[in-house]
C-alpha positions as CSV (number, residue, x, y, z in Angstrom):
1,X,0.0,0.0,0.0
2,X,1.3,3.4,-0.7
3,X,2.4,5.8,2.0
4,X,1.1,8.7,0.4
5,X,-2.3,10.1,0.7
6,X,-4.2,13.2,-0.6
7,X,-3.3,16.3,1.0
8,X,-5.4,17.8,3.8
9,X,-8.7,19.2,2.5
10,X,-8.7,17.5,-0.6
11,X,-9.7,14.3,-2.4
12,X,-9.6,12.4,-5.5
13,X,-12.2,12.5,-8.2
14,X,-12.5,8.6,-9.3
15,X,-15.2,6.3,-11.3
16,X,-18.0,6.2,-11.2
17,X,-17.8,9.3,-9.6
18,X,-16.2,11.0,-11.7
19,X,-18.6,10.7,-14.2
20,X,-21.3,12.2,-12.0
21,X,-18.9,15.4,-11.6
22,X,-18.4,15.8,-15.3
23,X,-22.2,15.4,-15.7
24,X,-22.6,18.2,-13.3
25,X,-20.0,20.3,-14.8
26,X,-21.7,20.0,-18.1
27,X,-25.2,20.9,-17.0
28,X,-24.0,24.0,-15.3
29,X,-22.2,25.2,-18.0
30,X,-25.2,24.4,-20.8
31,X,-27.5,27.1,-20.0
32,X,-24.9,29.6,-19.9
33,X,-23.4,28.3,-23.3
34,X,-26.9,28.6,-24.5
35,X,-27.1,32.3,-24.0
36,X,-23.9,33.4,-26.0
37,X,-21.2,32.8,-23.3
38,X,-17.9,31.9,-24.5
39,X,-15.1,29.3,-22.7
40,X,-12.1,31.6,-21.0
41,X,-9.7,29.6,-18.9
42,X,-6.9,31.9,-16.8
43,X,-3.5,30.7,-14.4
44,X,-4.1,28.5,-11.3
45,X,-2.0,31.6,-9.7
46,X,-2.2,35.1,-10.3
47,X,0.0,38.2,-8.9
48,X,-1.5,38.0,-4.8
49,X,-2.1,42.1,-5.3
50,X,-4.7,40.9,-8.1
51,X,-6.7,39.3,-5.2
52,X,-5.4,41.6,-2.4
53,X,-7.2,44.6,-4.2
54,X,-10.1,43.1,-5.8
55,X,-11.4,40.2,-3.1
56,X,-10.8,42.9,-0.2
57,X,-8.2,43.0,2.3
58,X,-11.1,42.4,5.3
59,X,-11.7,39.3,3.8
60,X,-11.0,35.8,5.5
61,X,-10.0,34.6,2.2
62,X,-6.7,37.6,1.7
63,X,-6.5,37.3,5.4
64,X,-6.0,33.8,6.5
65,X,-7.3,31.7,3.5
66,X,-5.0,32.4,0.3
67,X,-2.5,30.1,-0.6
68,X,0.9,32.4,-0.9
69,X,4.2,31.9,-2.8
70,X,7.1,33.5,-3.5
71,X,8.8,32.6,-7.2
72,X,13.0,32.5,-7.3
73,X,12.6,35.6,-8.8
74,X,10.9,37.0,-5.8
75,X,7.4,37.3,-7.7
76,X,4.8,37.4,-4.7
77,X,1.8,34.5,-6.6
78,X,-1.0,33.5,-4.8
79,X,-3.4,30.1,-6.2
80,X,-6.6,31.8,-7.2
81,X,-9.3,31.4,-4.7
82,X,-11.7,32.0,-6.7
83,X,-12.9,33.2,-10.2
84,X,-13.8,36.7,-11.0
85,X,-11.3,38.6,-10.4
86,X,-8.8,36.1,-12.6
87,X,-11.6,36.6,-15.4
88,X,-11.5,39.9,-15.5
89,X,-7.9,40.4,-15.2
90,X,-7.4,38.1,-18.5
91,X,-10.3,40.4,-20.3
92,X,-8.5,43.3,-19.6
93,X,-5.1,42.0,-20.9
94,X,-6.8,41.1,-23.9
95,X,-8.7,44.0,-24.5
96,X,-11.8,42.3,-25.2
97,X,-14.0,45.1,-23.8
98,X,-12.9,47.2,-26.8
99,X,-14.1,44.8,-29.7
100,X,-17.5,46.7,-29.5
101,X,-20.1,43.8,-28.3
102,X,-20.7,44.7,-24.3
103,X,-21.4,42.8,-22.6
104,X,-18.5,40.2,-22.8
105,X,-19.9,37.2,-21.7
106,X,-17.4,34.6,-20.3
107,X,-17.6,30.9,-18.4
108,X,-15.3,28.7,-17.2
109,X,-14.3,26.0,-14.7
110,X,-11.7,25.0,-12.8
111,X,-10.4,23.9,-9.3
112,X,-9.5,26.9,-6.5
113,X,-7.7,27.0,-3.3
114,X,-8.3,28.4,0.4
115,X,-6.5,27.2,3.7
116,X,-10.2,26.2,5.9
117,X,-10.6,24.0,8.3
118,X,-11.5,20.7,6.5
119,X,-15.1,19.4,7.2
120,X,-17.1,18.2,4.4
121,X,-18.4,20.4,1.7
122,X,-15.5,22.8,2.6
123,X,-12.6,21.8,0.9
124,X,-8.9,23.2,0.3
125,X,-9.4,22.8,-3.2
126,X,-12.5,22.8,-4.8
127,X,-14.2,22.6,-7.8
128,X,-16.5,25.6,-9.7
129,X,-18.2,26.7,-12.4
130,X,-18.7,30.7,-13.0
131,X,-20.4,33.3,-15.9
132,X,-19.2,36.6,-15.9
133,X,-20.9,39.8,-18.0
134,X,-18.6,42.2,-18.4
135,X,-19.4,45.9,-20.1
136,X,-22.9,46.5,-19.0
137,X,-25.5,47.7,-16.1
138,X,-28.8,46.2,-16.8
139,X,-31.2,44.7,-14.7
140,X,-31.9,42.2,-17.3
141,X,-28.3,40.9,-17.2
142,X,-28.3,40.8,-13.5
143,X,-31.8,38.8,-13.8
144,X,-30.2,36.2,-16.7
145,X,-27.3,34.7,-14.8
146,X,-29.5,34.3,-12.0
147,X,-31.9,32.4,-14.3
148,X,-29.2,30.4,-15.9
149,X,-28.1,29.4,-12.5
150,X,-31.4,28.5,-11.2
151,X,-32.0,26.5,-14.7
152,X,-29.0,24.9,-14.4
153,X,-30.2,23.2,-10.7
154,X,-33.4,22.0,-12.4
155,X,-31.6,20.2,-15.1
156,X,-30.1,18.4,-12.6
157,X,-33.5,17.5,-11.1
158,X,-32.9,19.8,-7.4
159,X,-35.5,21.2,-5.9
160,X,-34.4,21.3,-2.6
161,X,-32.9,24.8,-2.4
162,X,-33.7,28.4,-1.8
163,X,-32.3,31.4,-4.0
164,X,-31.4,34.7,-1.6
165,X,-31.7,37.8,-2.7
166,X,-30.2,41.4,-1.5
167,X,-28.8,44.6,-3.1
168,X,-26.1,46.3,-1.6
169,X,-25.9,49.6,-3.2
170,X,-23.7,51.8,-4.7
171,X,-21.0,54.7,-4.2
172,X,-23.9,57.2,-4.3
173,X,-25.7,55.7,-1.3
174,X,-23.6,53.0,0.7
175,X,-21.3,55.5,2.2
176,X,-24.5,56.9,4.3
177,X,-25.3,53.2,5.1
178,X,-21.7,52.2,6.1
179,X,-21.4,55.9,8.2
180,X,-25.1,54.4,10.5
181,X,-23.3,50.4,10.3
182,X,-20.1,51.8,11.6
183,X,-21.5,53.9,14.5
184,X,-24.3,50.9,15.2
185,X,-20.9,48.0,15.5
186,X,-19.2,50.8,17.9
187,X,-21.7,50.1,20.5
188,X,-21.4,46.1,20.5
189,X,-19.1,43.8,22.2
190,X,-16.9,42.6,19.5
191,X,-12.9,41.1,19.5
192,X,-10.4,42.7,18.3
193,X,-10.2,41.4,14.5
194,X,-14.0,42.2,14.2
195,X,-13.1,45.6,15.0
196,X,-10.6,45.8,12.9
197,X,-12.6,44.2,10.0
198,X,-15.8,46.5,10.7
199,X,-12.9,49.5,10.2
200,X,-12.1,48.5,6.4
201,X,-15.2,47.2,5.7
202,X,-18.3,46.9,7.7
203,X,-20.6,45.3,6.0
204,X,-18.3,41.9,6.5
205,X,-19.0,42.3,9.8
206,X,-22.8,41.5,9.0
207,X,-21.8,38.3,7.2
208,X,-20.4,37.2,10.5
209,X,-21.5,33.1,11.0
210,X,-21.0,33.3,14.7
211,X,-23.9,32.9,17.5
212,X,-22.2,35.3,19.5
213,X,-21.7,38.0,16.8
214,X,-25.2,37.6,15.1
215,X,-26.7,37.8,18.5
216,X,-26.2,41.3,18.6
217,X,-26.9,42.4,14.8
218,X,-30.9,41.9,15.6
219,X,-31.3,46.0,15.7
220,X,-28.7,46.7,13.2
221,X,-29.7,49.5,10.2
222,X,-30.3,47.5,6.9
223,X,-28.9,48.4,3.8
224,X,-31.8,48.3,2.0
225,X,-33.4,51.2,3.9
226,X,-30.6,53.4,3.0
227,X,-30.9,52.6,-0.9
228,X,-30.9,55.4,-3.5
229,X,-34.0,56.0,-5.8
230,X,-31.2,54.3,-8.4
231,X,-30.9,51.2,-6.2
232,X,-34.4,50.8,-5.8
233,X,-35.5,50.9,-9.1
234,X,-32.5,48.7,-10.3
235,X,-33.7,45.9,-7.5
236,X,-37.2,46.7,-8.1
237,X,-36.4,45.5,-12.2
238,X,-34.5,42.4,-11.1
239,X,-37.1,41.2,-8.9
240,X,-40.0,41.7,-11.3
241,X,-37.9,39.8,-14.2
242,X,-37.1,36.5,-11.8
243,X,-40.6,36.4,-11.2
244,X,-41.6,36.9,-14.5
245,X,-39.3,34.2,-15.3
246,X,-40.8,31.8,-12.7
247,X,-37.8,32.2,-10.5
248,X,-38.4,32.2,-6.6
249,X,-36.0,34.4,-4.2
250,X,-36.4,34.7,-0.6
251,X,-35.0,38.5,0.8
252,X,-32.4,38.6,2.6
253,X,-31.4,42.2,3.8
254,X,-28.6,40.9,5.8
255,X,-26.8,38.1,2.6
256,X,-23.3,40.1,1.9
257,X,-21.4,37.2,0.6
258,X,-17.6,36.8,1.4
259,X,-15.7,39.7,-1.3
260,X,-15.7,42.9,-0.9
261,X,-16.1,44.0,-4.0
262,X,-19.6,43.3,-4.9
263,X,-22.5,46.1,-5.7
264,X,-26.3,46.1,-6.1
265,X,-27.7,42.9,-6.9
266,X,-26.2,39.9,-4.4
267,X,-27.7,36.1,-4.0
268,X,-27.1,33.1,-2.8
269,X,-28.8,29.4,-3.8
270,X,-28.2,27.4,-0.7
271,X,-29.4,23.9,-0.9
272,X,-31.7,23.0,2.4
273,X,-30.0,19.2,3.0
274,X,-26.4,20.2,3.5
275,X,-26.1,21.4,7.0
276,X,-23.9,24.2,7.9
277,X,-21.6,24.1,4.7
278,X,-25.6,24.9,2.6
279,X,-24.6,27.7,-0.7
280,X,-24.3,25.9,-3.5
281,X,-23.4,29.0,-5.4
282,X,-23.8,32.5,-5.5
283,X,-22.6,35.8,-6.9
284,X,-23.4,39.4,-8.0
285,X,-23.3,42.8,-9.3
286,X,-19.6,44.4,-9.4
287,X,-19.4,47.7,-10.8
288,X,-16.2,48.8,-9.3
289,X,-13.9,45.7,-9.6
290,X,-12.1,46.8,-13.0
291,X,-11.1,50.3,-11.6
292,X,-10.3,48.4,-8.8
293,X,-7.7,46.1,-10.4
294,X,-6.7,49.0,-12.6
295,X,-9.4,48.5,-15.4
296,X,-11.7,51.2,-17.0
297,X,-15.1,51.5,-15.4
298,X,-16.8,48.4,-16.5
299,X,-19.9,47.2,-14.7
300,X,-20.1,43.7,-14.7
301,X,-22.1,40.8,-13.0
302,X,-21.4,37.3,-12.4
303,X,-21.7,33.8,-10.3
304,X,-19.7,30.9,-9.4
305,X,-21.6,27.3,-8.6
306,X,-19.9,25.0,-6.5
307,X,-19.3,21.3,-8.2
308,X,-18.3,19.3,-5.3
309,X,-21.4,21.2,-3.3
310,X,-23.7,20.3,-6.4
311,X,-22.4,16.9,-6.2
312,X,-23.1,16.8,-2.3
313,X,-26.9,18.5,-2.9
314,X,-27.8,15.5,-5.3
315,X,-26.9,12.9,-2.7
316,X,-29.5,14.8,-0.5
317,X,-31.7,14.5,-2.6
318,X,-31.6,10.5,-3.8
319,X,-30.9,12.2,-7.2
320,X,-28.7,9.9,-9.3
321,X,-27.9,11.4,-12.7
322,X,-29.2,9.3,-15.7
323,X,-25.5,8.9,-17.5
324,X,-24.5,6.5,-20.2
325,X,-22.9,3.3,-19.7
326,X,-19.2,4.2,-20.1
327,X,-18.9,1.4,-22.5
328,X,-21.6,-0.3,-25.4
329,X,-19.9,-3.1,-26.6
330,X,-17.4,-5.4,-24.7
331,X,-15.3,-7.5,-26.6
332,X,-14.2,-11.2,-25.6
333,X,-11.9,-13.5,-27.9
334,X,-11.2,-17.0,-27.6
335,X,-8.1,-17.7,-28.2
336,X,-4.9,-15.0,-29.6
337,X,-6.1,-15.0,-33.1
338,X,-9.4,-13.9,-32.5
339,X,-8.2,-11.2,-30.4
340,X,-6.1,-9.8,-33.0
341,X,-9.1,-9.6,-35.3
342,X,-11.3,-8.6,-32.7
343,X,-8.6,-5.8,-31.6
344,X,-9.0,-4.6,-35.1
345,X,-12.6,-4.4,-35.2
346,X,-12.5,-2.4,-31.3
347,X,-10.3,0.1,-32.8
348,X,-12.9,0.2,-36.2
349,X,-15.6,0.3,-33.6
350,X,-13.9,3.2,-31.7
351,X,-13.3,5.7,-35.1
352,X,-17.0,4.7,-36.0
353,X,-18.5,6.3,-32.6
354,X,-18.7,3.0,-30.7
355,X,-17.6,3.0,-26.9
356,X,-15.8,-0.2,-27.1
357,X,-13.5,-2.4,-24.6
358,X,-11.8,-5.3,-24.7
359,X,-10.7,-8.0,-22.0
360,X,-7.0,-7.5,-22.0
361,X,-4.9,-10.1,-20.0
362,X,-5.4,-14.0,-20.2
363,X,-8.5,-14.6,-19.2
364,X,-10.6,-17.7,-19.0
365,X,-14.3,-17.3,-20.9
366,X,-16.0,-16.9,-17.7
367,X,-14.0,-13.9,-15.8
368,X,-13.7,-12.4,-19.7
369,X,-18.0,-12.4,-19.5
370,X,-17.4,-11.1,-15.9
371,X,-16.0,-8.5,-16.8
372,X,-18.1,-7.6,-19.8
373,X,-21.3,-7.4,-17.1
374,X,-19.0,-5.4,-14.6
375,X,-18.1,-2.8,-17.8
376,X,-22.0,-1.9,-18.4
377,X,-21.6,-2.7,-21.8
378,X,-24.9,-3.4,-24.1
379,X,-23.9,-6.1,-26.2
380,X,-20.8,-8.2,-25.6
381,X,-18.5,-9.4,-28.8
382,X,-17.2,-13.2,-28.7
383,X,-15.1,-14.3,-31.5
384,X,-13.6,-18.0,-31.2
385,X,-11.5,-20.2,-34.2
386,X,-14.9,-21.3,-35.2
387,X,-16.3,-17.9,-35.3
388,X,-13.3,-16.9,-37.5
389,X,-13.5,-19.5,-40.0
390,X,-17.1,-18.4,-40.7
391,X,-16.2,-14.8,-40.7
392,X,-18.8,-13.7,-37.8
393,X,-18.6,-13.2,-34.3
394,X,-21.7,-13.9,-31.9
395,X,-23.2,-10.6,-30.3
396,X,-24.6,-10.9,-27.0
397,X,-27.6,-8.8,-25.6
398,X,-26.0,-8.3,-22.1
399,X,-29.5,-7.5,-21.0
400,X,-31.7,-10.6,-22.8
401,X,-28.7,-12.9,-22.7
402,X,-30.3,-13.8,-26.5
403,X,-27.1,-14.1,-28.8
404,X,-26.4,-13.9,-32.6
405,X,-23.9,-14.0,-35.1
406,X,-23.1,-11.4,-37.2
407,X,-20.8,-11.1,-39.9
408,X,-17.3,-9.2,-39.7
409,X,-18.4,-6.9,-42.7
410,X,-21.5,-6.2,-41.5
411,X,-20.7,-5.5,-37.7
412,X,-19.8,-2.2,-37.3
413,X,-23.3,-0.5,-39.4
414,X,-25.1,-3.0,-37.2
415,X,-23.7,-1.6,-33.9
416,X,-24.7,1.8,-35.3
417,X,-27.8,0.5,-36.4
418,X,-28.6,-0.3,-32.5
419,X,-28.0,3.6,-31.6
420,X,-25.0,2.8,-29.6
């Protein structure tokens, strides 16, 4: 046995799971497809200033979460913790807001990092998929991603979540906001890095999981009562169009999310069956992130669903994803030249479409059929001398047991025939 396991915090993707996690993967990413968005992948490390200024340096994840290196060359890297801010760093560089079609609608997926305490559904490195619109303020756009999300969830079958919904203004109105927060925290019993947080950026403080911290946030001023007419109107629109859409939202004037460097519209989908560790995605409006990062103004909107948490909601659920057998046809010889014939006709079967396998090894007949019934395969292939010197091979309905011969010419368009 080997002495080496997976690192703290993290774990390896294997079949048949696997297959459930590319499944996922794909669904997410469909609806988003769908509506114009093109496939942008970016570095599994970026400059650390890239995440210091855009994620926010109140944030647990800059704070005590980001992975941190230092080249030879005494470049200071960080692994990207999460999405956005990678997305619209590669954007920039490329200059694809000047190409004249705003928004720029991107997707992608990918594993990211954080230092956490490992507990399932909380991972070291995880798994996610994200859409980002950059180049445009509109409601509508705002109201989209949250519909491809939510569409993407029912394609998986879910139904046991919950989309929250807030808006956290913008530079016109969430200074007066953060002025009544601040002077509201002042007045609470709070530990030193709270204080220090609510100082840089208040509104963390709000997004606070502890007992003893939430405790005290029952009288604190909401946001929402200190929007502009602006805010409003832009909230009012989003709303309107998820329902419109058939989308349900639950308001939540207190939902901030973990990066600072979200504006206006802000939700969550958090999946009812998973305990403490419940989003299963989430993002927002962030109008301010490009000058941030040392962009033009550019407002953009965006979210990033969790795979592994995905994966994790479906258990909860008793949802197992309707995937195709990872091989059709199985094939078995009898004896070495039959298997070089039938190694001819897997690799013909392969180029024509077919998921095809073959029993490698010396096997007897019976752990060779064995193994056909473990693959999943439809039909199995059996070729002996016999079969040979008639120039067929018997095809075997894994699922009748009822078996044929079939000629060599004829085998592969009859495969295809079967829709395999």
């Amino acid at each position: 046995m080997s002495t080496f396991t997976a690192p703290k915090g993290t774990y390896d993707l294997l079949p048949p799971s696997s297959a459930t996690f590319l499944a996922i993967r794909e669904a997410i990413a469909a609806p988003a497809r769908r509506a114009g968005y093109g496939y942008i992948e970016t570095p599994v490390f970026e400059d650390v200033k890239l995440f210091s200024r855009g994620v926010g340096e109140s944030t647990d994840i800059v704070t005590k979460e980001m992975y941190n290196l230092t080249t030879r060359g005494g470049d200071e890297l960080a692994l990207r913790p999460e999405g956005t801010a990678s997305v619209l760093r590669a954007a920039l560089q490329a200059n694809l807001h000047k190409q004249g079609n705003l928004p720029v609608k991107l997707w992608y997926s990918g594993n990211y990092y954080r230092y956490e305490r490992a507990q399932k559904g909380r991972y070291r490195q995880f798994s996610q998929v994200g859409a980002e619109a950059i180049g445009a303020e509109d409601p509508a756009l705002d109201a989209e991603l949250i519909i491809l999300a939510d569409d993407a969830f029912r394609a998986l079958g879910l139904s046991n979540y919950s989309l929250l919904l807030n808006s956290l203004g913008d530079k016109q109105c969430r200074p007066v906001y953060r002025t009544a927060l601040i002077e509201f925290l002042s007045g609470l019993d709070l530990d030193e890095d709270t204080r220090r947080r609510a100082e840089i950026n208040p509104l963390r403080v709000l997004d606070d999981k502890r007992e003893s911290v939430q405790a005290q946030l029952t009288d604190a001023p909401m946001l929402r009562d200190f929007l502009c007419e602006d805010c409003k109107a832009y909230d009012e629109k989003v709303r309107e169009l998820l329902t419109l859409a058939g989308v349900s939202f639950t308001d939540d004037p207190k939902l901030v999310r973990g990066l600072d460097y979200y504006t206006r519209t802000t939700f969550e989908f958090v999946h009812n069956g998973l305990g403490a560790q419940s989003a299963i995605g989430g993002g927002g409006r962030y109008d301010g992130l490009s000058e941030m990062i040392g962009g033009p103004a550019l407002p953009s909107v965006g979210w990033a669903l969790g795979v592994d948490r995905t994966y994790l909601a479906l258990e909860a659920e008793g949802i197992a994803l309707d995937l195709p057998a990872a091989t059709s046809v199985y094939a078995v010889a009898l004896g070495e030249a039959a298997k070089d014939l039938l190694f001819a006709k897997v690799v013909e079967l392969r180029r024509a479409g077919v998921s095809t396998d073959l029993a490698f090894g010396v096997k007897s007949i019976k752990n060779a059929m064995k193994s056909a019934d473990r693959s999943g395969a439809r039909f199995a292939l059996i070729a002996g001398d016999r079969d040979l010197a008639e120039g067929v091979v018997q095809l075997k309905d894994m699922e009748s047991g009822e078996q044929t011969p079939v000629s060599l010419e004829a085998l592969v368009t009859t495969l295809k025939e079967k829709q395999l």
